[in-house]
C-alpha positions in Angstrom: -27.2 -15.6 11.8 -25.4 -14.9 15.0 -27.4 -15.2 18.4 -24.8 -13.7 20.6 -24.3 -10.0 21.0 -20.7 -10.0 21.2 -21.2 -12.2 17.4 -23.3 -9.4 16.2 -20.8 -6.5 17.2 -17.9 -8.9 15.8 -19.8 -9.1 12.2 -20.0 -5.3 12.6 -16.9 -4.8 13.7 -15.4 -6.8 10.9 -17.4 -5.6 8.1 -15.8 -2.1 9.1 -12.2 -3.3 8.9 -13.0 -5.3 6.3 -13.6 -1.6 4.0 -11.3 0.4 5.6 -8.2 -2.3 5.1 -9.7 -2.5 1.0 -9.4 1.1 0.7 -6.2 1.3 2.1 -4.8 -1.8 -0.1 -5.9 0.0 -3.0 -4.2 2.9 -2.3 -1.5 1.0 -2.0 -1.8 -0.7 -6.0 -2.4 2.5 -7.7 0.7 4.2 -5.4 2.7 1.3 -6.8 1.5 0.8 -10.5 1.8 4.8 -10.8 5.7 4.4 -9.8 5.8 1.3 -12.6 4.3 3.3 -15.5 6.6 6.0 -14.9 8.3 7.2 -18.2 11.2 9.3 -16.7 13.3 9.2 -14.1 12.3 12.5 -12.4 8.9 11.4 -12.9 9.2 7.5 -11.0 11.4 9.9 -8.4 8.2 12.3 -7.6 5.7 9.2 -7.3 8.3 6.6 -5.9 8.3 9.1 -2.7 4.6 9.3 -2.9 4.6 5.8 -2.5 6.8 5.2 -0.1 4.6 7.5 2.0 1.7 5.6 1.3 3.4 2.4 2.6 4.6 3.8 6.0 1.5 4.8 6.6 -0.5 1.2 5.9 2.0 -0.3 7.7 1.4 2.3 10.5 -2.2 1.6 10.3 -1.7 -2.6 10.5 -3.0 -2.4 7.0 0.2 -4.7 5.7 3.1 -5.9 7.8 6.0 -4.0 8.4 8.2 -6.2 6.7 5.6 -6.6 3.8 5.9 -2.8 3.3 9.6 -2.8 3.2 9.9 -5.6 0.6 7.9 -3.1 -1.8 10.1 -0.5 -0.8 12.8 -2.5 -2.1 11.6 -4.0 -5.4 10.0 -0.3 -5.9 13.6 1.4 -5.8 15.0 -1.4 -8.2 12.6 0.0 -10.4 13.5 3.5 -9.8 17.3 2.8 -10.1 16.9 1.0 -13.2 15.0 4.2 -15.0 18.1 5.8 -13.5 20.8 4.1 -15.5 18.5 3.5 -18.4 18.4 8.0 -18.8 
């Protein structure tokens, strides 16, 4: 157990952050597995937006990096342009 105050306030701190960044990752995963299970096109194209707002804001938040959201930004559109030519 911590026997500093500043220790305590860091496990609180912490535990907070640790919840709030959980959340946000799992917003993240369903965001993203929603834009994979996409049938149609016009369908990925609705959620693939979705998505992408979902990742600029984690990676506003310093939830994910920056460059961490853009590389599943990427691989998402690959996904999207593939149901594309595949309709």
């Amino acid at each position: 157990m911590a026997h500093h105050k500043s220790a305590i306030k860091r496990i609180r701190q912490s535990k907070k952050r640790r919840l709030y960044n959980r959340a946000n990752k799992k917003l993240v995963k369903v965001a993203l597995k929603a834009v994979h299970e996409a049938k149609t096109y016009d369908e990925a194209m609705e959620k693939f937006r979705k998505a992408m707002s979902v990742l600029d804001k984690v990676s506003a938040r310093g939830v994910i990096h920056k460059n961490a959201a853009a590389n599943r930004k990427s691989a998402l559109s690959k996904v999207v342009k593939r149901l594309q030519a595949a309709s």
